[in-house]
C-alpha positions in Angstrom: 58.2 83.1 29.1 62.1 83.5 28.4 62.8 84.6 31.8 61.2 81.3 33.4 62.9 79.5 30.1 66.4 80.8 31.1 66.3 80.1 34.7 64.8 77.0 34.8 67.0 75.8 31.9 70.7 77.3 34.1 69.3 76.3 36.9 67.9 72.4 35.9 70.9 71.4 34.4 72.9 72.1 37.4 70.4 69.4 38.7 70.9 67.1 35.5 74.4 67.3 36.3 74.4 66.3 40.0 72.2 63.2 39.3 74.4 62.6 36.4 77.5 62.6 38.6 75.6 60.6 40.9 74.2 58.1 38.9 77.3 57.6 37.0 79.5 57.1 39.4 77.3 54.8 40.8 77.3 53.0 37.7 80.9 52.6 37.5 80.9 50.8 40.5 78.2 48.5 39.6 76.1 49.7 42.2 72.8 50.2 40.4 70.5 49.0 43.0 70.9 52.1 44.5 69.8 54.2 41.7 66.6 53.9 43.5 67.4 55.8 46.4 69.3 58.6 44.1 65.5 59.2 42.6 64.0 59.0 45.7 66.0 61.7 47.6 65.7 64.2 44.1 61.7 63.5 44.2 61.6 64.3 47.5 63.7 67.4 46.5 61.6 68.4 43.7 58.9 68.4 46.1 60.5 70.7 48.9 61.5 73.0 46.0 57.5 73.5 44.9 55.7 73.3 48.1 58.3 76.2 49.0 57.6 77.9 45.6 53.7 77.5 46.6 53.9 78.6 49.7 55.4 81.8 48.3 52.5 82.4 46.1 49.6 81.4 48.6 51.4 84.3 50.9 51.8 86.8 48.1 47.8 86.2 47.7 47.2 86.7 51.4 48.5 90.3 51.0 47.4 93.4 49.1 48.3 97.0 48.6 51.3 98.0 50.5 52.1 95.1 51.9 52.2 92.6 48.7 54.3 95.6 47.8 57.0 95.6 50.2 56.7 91.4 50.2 57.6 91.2 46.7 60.0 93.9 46.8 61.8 92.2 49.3 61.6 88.8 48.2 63.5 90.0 44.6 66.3 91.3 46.8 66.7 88.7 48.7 66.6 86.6 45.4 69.0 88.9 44.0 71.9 87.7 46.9 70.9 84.4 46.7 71.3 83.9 42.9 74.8 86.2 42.9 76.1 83.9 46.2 75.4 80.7 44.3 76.8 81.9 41.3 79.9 82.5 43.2 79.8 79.7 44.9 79.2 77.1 42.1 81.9 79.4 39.8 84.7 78.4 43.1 83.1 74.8 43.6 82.5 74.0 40.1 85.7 72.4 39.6 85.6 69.9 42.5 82.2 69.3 42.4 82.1 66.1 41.1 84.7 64.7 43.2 82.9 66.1 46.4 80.0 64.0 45.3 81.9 61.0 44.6 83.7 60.9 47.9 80.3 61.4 49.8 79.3 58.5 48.0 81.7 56.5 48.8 81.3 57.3 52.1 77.5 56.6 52.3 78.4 53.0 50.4 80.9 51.8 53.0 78.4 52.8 55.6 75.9 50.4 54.3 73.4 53.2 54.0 70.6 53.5 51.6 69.4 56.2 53.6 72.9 58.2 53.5 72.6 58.4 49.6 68.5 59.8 49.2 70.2 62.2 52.0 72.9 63.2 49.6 70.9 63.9 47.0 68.1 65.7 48.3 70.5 68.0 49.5 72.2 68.6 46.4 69.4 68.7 44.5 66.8 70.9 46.8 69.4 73.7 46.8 69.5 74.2 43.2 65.9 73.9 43.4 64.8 76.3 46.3 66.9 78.7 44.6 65.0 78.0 41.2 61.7 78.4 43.4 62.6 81.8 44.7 64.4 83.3 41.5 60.9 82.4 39.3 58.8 84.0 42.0 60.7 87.3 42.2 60.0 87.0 38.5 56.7 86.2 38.3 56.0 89.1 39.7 56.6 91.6 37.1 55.5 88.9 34.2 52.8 88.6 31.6 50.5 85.6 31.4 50.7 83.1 33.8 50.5 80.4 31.5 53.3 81.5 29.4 55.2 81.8 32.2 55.1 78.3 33.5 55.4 77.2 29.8 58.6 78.7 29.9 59.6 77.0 33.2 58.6 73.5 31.9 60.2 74.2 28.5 63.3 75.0 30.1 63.5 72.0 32.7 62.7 69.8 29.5 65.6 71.2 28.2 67.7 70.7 31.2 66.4 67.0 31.7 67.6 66.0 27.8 70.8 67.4 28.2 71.3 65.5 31.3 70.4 62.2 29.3 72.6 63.0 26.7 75.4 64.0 29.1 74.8 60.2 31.0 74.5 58.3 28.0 77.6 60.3 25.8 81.2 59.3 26.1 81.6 63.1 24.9 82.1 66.5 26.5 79.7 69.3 26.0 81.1 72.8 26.3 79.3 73.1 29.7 81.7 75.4 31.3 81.3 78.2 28.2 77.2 77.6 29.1 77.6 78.1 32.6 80.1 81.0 32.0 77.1 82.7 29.5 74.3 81.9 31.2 75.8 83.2 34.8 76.2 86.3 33.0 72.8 86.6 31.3 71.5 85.8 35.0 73.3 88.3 36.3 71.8 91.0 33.8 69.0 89.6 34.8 69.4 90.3 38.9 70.1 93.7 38.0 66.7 94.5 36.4 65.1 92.8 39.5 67.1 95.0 42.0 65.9 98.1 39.8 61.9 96.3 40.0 62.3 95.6 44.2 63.7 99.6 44.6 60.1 100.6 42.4 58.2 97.7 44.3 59.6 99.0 47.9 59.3 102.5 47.0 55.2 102.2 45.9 55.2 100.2 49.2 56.8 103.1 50.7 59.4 101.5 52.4 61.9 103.8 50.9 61.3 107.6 49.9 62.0 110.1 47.0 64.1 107.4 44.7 65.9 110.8 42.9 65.1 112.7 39.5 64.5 110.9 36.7 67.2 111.7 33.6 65.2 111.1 30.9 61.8 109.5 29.2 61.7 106.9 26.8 58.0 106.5 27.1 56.8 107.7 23.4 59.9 105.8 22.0 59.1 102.2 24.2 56.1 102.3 25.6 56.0 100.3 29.1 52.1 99.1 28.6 54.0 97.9 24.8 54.3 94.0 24.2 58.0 94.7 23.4 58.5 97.1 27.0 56.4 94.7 29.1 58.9 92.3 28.0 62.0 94.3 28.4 60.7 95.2 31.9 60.3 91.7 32.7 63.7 90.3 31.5 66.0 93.1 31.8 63.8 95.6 34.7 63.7 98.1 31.3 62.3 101.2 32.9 60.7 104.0 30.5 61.6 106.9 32.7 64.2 105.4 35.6 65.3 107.2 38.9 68.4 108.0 39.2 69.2 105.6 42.1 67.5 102.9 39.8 70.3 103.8 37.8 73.3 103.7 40.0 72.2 100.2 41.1 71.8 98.9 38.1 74.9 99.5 36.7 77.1 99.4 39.8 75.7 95.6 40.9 77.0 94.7 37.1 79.9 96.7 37.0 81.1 95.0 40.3 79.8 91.6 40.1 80.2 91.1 36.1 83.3 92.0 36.7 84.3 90.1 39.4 83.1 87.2 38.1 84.3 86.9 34.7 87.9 87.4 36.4 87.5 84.9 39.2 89.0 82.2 37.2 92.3 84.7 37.2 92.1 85.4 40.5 92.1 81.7 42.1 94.5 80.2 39.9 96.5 83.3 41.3 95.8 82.3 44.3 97.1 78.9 43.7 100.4 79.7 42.2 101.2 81.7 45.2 100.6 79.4 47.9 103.4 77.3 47.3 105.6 80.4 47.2 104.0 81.4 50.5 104.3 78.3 52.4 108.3 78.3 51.2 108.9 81.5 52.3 108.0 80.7 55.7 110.2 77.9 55.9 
């Protein structure tokens, strides 16, 4: 339940904040007749996003043994790059974001074109939420009930959708660049427990051989048939008794990406202040 929760809360508020930046902008310009086509292109993304999530489940349930195996082993790594990229990408972006959207809108307005503007935001929108789609079913995989699970994932964009009202309605700032900051991290922590799930999933699958020795045994201490283990193994890929390559990928994906991306910040404004010096210099 807290893994759909977590994701579906990160991930729906970067949706609340697009249609709020849409919608508010719009607003401003005393343009709200086209609100209407602002809803209509994030319904149609909303939809896109779960007939692609479905579509992932009726093809898991088409498959057995081996091959659901290797499908689900390679659908977490390939949700593993596709949450880290967008991570990236939205902790470069973030910043000019809301101007991008504005100028698009402006553009779509002095084109005369309703269309231009669903366009715009079933884009936006359907990104965030294909990415949703995919994350929660290389989750889902490893997860308890299924009804707790989409609990969790309705919770979550509940909690996203409020935050959004409050964020349109409130003259305020909320401290939405230390959330995003956290909860990229906690996401992160969370793609490393998948990548550690996809090597057992591909291994099982046989894809990939002999995975290494196995250090140590934690099964009499934290039992992986346990509430508590079945939850660790969920949320964080907890393994009782891990291979030693589960290991090394664990902690080297944090080691490098954490890293990395808790210093980007540094690094672009670095980036910034020498440009000018660049561009001088060759003059």
């Amino acid at each position: 339940m807290l893994f759909s929760l977590l994701v579906t809360a990160r991930e729906g508020l970067e949706m609340a904040l697009i249609v709020t930046i849409l919608l508010g902008y719009l607003r401003s310009l005393d343009q709200k007749p086209h609100f209407r086509a602002i809803w209509i292109g994030v319904a149609a993304a909303a939809g896109l996003s779960i007939a692609f999530g479905a579509g992932l489940e009726i093809a898991s349930h088409e498959l057995d043994g081996r091959l659901l195996e290797a499908f689900e082993g390679f659908t977490m790594l390939f949700a593993v790059a596709v949450l880290t990229w967008m991570l990236f990408w939205m902790r470069k972006q973030g910043a000019a974001a809301s101007s991008d959207l504005r100028n698009k809108v402006d553009s779509a307005l002095s084109g005369g074109s309703v269309m231009a503007l669903a366009l715009l935001a079933f884009s936006a929108v359907g990104r965030e939420g294909l990415e949703t789609a995919l994350f929660l079913f290389a989750g889902s995989a490893s997860h308890g009930s299924d009804i707790e699970f989409a609990l969790g994932g309705v919770i979550g964009f509940g909690i996203a959708a409020a935050l959004g009202v409050v964020l349109y309605y409130s003259s305020s700032r909320l401290p939405l660049r230390h959330f995003f900051t956290a909860s990229g991290v906690l996401l992160m922590i969370i793609a490393a427990g998948l990548l550690t799930n996809a090597l057992t999933e591909l291994h099982e699958a046989t894809v990939i051989g002999d995975l290494g020795v196995r250090p140590w045994d934690t099964e009499h201490l934290l039992p992986m048939t346990s509430d508590l283990g079945k939850f660790m193994h969920t949320l964080f890929g907890y393994d009782s008794a891990p291979a030693i390559s589960q290991i090394v990928l664990y902690w080297g994906y944090l080691s490098i990406v954490l890293v990395t991306y808790l210093a980007w910040p540094q690094i672009s404004s670095s980036r910034r202040s020498q440009s000018p010096a660049t561009v001088s210099s060759a003059t």
